[in-house]
N, C-alpha and C positions, 0 to 999 in steps of 0.2 A: 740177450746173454752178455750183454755187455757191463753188465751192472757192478759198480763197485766191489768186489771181490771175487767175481767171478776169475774164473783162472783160464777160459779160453772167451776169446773173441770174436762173435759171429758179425758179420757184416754184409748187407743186400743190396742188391741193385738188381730193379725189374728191367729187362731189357726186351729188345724185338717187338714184333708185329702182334705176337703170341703175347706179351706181357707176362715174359716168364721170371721167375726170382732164381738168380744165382746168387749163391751163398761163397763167400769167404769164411774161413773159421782156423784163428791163430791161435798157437799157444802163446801165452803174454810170458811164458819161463823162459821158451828156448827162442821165441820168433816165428817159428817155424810155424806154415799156413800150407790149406790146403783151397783147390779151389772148385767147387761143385756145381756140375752144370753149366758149362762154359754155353750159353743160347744164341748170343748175339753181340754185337758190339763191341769189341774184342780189346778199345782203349779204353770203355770204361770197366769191364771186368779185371784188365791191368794194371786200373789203378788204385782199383781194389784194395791188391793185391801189395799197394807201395807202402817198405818200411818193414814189409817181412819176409824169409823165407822160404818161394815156394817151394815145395816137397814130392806134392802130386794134382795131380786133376782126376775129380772123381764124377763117376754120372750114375746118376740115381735108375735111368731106365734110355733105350736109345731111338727115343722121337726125335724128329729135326729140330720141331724146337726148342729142344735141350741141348744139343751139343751142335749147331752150325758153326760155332766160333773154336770148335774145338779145335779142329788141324792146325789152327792159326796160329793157337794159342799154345800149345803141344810146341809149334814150329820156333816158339821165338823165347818159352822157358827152358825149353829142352830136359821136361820133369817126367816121370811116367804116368801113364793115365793106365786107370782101373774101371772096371764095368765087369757086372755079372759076364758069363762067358753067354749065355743065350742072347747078348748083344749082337744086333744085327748092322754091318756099316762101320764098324769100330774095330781098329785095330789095336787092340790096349797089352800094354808092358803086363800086365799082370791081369789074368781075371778071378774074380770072387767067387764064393759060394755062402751058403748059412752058416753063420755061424763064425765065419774067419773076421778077422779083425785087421785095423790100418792104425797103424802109430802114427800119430800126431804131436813130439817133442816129448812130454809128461803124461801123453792123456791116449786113450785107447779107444777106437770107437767098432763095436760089432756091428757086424754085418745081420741082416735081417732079409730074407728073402721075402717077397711080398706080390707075387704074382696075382694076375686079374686084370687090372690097365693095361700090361702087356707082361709077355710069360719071361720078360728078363728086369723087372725092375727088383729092385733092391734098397731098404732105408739105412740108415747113418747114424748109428745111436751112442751118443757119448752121455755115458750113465753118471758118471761123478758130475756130470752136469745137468742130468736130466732131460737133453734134451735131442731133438732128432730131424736128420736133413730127410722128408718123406718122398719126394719128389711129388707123381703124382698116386700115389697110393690110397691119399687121403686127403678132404680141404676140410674145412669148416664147416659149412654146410652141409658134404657127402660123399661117396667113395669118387673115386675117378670111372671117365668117361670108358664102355668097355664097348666091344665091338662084335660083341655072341652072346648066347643064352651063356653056352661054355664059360666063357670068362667070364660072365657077372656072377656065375655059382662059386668061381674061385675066389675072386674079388670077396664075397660073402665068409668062405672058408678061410680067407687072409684076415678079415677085422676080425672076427671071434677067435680063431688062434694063433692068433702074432701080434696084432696089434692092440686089442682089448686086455690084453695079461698084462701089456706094460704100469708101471707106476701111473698112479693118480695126476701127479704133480709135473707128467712127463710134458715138454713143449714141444707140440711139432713144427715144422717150418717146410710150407708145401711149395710145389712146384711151379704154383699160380694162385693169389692172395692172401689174408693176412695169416701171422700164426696164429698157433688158436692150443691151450692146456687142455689134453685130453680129458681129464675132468670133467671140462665142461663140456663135452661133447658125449659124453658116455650114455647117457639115459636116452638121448637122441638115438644114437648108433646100437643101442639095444631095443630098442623100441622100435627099429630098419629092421633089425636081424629078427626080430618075434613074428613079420609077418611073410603072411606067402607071395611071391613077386612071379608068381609063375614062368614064364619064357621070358622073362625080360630081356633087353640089354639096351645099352646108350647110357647117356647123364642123367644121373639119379641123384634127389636129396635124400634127407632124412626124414622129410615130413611126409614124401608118395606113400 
């Protein structure tokens, strides 16, 4: 999202044991950055961050490791952080729901409630840009790791009504490896959602 006229600035660093991707994402109008998923490693996610200003720290869902560096990180911007309120471990300035929205300088990003991985994750969708922070909602390959029958059913009722409506051309940028144009992922992730999975749950592709 960095691409010669793009008007916000995304920027990654996979960090920790987990190889998780924390996203920075500025506006290039005002400066102003936010910073997602603070995981690990707390000088390189700061330096991220160097040359704009931070606004908030936002977390897509509240596994450890996604947010270990956060106290740290919270302790030394002194910015607010935001998390769905079914956030467990998190004490955040503001919490989310569907549907509410985070200013970002010029640019507006909705909230998307996306339960299943766990019952408090939430994605990141800045539409004038098309594109979206998923955390682990969804990768490339297949939904996120779920840990019930129960939540792989949700997980199921989140791709078909929230995340399959989105734009063609939408990019998302997961929690853990590359991004990936829903696009291309769609005939996959309909061709998961046509068959029976009976009592599943754990890590699933698109091709089981």
């Amino acid at each position: 999202m960095s691409s010669e006229g793009a008007r916000l600035e995304l920027n990654c660093e996979t960090v920790g044991a987990w190889q998780t991707n924390a996203y920075s994402l500025r506006c290039r109008t005002t400066g102003r950055s936010l910073l997602f998923d603070p995981a690990a490693e707390p000088d390189r996610l700061l330096a991220m961050l160097d040359g704009s200003e931070p606004v908030g720290i936002v977390v897509t869902h509240s596994h450890m490791d996604h947010i270990a560096a956060l106290e740290e990180i919270r302790e030394e911007l002194k910015i607010p952080v935001m998390a769905h309120r079914g956030a467990r471990g998190i004490e955040a300035d503001r919490w989310l729901e569907d549907g509410d929205v985070v200013q970002l300088g010029e640019h507006t990003l909705r909230i998307y409630y996306t339960p299943g991985h766990t019952e408090d994750s939430v994605c990141y969708y800045a539409k004038d840009e098309n594109c979206v922070v998923v955390g682990d909602a969804i990768f490339e390959g297949g939904p996120g790791h779920t840990s019930s029958p129960g939540a792989f059913q949700v997980t199921l009722r989140t791709l078909r009504e929230v995340i399959l409506p989105w734009p063609e051309n939408t990019v998302c940028y997961p929690g853990h490896g590359p991004s990936f144009r829903l696009r291309d992922e769609r005939s996959a992730i309909e061709a998961f959602l046509a068959k029976d999975h009976g009592d599943f749950c754990g890590d699933a592709t698109w091709e089981m």
